[in-house]
N, C-alpha and C positions, 0 to 999 in steps of 0.2 A: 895482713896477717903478721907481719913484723913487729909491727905498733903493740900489738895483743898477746905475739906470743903464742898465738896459734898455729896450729901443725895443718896441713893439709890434708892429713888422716882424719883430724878433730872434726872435717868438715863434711866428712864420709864415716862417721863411725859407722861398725857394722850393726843392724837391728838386734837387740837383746834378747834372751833368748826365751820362749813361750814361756811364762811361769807366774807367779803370783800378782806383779807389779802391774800385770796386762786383761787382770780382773777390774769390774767398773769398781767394788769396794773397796778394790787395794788402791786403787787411780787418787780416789778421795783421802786413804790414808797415807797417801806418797807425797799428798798437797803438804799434808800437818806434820809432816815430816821434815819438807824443805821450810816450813814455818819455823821450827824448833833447830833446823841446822842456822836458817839466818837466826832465830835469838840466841844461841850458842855463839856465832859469830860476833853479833854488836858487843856478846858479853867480854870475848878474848880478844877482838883487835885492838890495838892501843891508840887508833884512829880509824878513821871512816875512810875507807878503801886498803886499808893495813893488813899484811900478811898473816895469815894465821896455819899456823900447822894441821895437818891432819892427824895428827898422834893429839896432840890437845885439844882437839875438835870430836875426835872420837872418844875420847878419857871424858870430855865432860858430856858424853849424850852414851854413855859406855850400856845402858839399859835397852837400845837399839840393835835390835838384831844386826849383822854384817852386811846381808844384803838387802834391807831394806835400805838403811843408810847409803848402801853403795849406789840403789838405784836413784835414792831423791840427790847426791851430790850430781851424775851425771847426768838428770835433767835439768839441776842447777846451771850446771855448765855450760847449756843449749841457752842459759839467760842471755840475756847483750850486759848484764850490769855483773855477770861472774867469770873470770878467770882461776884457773888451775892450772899452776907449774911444777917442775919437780926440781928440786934439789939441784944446784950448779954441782956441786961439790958433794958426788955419789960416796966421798971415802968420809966425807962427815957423818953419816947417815948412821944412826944406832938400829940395834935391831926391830924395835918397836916402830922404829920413823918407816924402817922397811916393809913390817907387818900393815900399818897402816895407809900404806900410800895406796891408790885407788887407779887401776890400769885402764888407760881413756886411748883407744888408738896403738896399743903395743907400746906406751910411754907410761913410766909412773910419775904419776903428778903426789908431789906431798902439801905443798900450800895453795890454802885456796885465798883468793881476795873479793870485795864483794863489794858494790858502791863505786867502781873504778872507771865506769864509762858515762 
């Protein structure tokens, strides 16, 4: 958990809550969702396992509703090849990095990596 950077909460999130994401039609459009968040991804990291923000992750897929997005990054996260961390430095943080960061475990995670295991 060290090595990765994962929370022990991460490893117990709690179940989501009954709603769209948990439809067999939505299942299929949650796949093409984490499609388009990694080709969003290969498009903004400046290498292959490179941090990328969630305010510029969401700026460039900004036609995705909130919580569709919100559900395909947090199955992303259940990836073994994606990590999500937040911010060292919470007094950097603009308001928009705030609005976008994505709550996994009672933590807000703002960057996500992807290609890193």
């Amino acid at each position: 958990m060290e090595r990765t950077d994962h929370r022990l909460g991460d490893l117990f999130e709690p179940e989501p809550p009954v709603g769209a994401a948990e439809r067999p039609e939505a299942t299929e459009a949650l796949g093409g969702v984490e499609s388009r968040v990694r080709g969003a991804y290969t498009e903004l990291a400046r290498e292959p396992g490179g941090w990328v923000s969630l305010t510029d992750l969401r700026r460039r897929l900004s036609e995705l509703p909130r919580d569709l997005m919100d559900d395909a990054l947090r199955s992303l996260n259940r990836q073994p090849d994606v990590v999500m961390v937040p911010e060292d430095n919470q007094k950097a943080l603009r308001a928009e990095d705030r609005e976008a960061a994505l709550v996994i475990s009672d933590q807000h995670k703002h960057y996500l990596a992807i290609g890193v295991r």
